[in-house]
C-alpha positions in Angstrom: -49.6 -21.4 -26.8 -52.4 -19.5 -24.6 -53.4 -20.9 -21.5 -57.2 -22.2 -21.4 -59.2 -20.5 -18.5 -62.8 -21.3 -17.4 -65.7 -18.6 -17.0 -69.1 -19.5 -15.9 -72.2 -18.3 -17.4 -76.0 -18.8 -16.4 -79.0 -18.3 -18.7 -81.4 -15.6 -18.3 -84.4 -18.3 -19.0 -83.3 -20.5 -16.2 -80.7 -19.7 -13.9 -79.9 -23.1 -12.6 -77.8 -24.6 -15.1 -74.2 -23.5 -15.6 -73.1 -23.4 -18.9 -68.7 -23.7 -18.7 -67.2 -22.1 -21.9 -63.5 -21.8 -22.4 -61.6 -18.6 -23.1 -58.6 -17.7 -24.8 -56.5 -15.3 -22.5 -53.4 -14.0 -24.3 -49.9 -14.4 -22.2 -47.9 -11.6 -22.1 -45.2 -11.6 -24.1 -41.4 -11.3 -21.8 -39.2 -8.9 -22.8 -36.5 -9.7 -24.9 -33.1 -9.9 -22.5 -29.8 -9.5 -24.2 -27.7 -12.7 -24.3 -24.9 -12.0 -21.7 -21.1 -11.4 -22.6 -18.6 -14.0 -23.0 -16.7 -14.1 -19.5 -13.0 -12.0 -20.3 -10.4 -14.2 -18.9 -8.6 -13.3 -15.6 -5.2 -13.2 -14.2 -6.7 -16.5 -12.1 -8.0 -18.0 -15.1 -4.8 -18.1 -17.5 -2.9 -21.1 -18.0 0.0 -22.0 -15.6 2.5 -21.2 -18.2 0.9 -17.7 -18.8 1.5 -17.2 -14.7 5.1 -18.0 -15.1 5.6 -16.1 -18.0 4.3 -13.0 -16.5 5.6 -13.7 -12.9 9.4 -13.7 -15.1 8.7 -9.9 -15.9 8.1 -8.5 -12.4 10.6 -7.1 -9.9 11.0 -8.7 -6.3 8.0 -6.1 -4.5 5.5 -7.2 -7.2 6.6 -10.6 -7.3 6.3 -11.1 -3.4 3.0 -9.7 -3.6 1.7 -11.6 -6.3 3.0 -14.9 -4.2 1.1 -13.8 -1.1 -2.3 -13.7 -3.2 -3.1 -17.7 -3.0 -1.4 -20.9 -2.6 -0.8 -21.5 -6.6 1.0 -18.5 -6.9 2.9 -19.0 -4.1 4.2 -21.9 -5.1 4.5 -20.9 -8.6 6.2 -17.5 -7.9 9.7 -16.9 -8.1 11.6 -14.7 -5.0 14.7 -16.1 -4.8 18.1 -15.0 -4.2 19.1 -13.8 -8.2 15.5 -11.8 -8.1 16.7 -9.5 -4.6 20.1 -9.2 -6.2 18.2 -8.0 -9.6 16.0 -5.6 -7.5 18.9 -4.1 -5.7 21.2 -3.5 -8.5 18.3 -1.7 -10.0 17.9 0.7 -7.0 21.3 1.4 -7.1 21.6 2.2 -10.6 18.2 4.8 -10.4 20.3 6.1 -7.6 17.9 4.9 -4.6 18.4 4.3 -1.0 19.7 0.5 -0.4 19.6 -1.4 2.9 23.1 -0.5 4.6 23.1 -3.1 6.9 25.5 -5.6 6.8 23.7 -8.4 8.2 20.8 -8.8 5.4 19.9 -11.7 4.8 19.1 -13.2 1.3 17.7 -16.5 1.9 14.3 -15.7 2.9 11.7 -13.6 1.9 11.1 -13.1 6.0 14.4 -12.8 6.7 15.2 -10.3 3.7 12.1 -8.0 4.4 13.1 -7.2 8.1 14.3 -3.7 8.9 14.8 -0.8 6.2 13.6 -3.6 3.4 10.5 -2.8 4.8 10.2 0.6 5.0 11.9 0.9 1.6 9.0 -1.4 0.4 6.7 0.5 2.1 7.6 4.1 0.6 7.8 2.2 -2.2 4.0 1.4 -2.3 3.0 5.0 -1.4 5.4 6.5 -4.4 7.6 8.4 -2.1 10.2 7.2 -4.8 8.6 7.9 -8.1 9.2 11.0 -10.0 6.7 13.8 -11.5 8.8 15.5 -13.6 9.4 14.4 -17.5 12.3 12.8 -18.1 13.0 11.2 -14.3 12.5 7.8 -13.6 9.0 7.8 -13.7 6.4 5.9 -12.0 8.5 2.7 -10.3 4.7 1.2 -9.3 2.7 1.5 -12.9 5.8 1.9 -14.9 4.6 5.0 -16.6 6.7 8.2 -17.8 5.2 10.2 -15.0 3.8 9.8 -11.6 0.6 10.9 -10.9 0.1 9.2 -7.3 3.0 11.2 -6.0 2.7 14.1 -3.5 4.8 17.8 -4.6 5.7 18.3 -1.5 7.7 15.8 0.9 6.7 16.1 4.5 8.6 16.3 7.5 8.0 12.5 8.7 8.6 11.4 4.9 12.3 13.3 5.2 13.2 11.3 9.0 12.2 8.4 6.9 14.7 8.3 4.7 17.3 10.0 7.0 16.3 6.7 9.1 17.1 4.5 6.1 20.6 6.3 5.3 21.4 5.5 8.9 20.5 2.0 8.9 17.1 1.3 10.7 18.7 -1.6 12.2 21.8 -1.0 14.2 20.4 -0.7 17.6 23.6 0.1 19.6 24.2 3.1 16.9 20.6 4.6 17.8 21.4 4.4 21.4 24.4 6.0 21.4 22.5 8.9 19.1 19.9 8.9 22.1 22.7 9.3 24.7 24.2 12.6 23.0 20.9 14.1 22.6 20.2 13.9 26.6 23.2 14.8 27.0 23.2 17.5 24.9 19.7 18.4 26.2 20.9 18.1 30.4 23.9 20.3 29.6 21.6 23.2 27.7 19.4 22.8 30.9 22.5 22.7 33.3 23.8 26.2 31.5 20.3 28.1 31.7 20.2 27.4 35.5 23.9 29.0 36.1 22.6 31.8 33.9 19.7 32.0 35.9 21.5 32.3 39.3 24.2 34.3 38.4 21.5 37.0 37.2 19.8 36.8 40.2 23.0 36.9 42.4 23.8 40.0 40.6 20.2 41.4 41.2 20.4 40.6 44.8 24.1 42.4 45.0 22.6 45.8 43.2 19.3 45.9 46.1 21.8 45.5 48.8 24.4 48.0 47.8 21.0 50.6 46.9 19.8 49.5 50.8 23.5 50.5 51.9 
């Protein structure tokens, strides 16, 4: 309904009196809004039995991220021993680099994730292990027939990596006694250019004296 307003008007006869007569004003009219969307359910909103259900299909990485994201999931989601046994068994079979070291240890996530784990998680993330050609294994983070995410060419640092990971990232005494040949290897190279160094000069000094003589 319209909202009543007062105007005043005075009489051309006798100005005093006020004569108060009420007006209709019309309201404008608001625009017509859409009715909003029904909220689309979540990963967050589905029931508990939904979460374990999907949590059942993932491999140990996705699982161990997905346990990290709250407190329910993490004490919903499953990353036990059986799950890094499945995970490895499947890197072996698609003919990936494994953790060499003999001391990994299954019984924790922390414990397990120490050492090439990591890195192998890590190249992992960035598909350094997915393939772009048809027919490979495909994208190991999206699951699809080709990676897209993948870079053609592997750089130099990307190629240490995985040397680093067939050596074992974790046997200290192993990379030390690498370290100890190469200064080795480096003092004896320097050694060697010194004696060829002063033996040319000797020989030098030998052909100005005989020329003085």
């Amino acid at each position: 309904m319209a909202p009543l307003t007062r105007t005043k008007s005075k009489s051309l006869a006798n100005p005093d009196p006020v004569i108060t007569t009420l007006t209709l004003r019309p309201t404008p009219q608001a625009p017509s809004c859409p009715t909003p969307p029904r909220d689309q359910p979540t990963l967050s909103t589905l029931p508990p039995e939904l979460h374990l259900l999907v949590s059942s299909h993932l491999t140990y990485p996705d699982a161990l991220s997905l346990k990290h994201t709250n407190r329910h999931f993490y004490t919903l989601v499953y990353t036990g021993v059986n799950l890094k046994i499945e995970w490895l068994i499947e890197r072996r079979r698609l003919h990936l680099d494994c953790p060499h070291d003999k001391k990994c240890e299954l019984g924790s996530d922390m414990r397990f994730c120490r050492g090439s784990v990591r890195l192998l998680m890590k190249r992992r993330r960035e598909h350094g292990e997915c393939d772009t050609r048809e027919g490979g294994r495909g994208c190991l983070v999206f699951g699809t027939g080709i990676c897209t995410f993948r870079r053609k060419r592997v750089g130099l640092l990307e190629k240490a990596s995985r040397f680093t990971l067939r050596l074992g990232s974790s046997n200290v005494l192993g990379w030390w006694m690498c370290l100890a040949v190469m200064g080795a290897l480096v003092a004896w190279f320097c050694m060697e250019m010194q004696k060829t160094q002063a033996s040319s000069a000797g020989a030098i000094s030998m052909v100005l004296e005989e020329q003085s003589v």
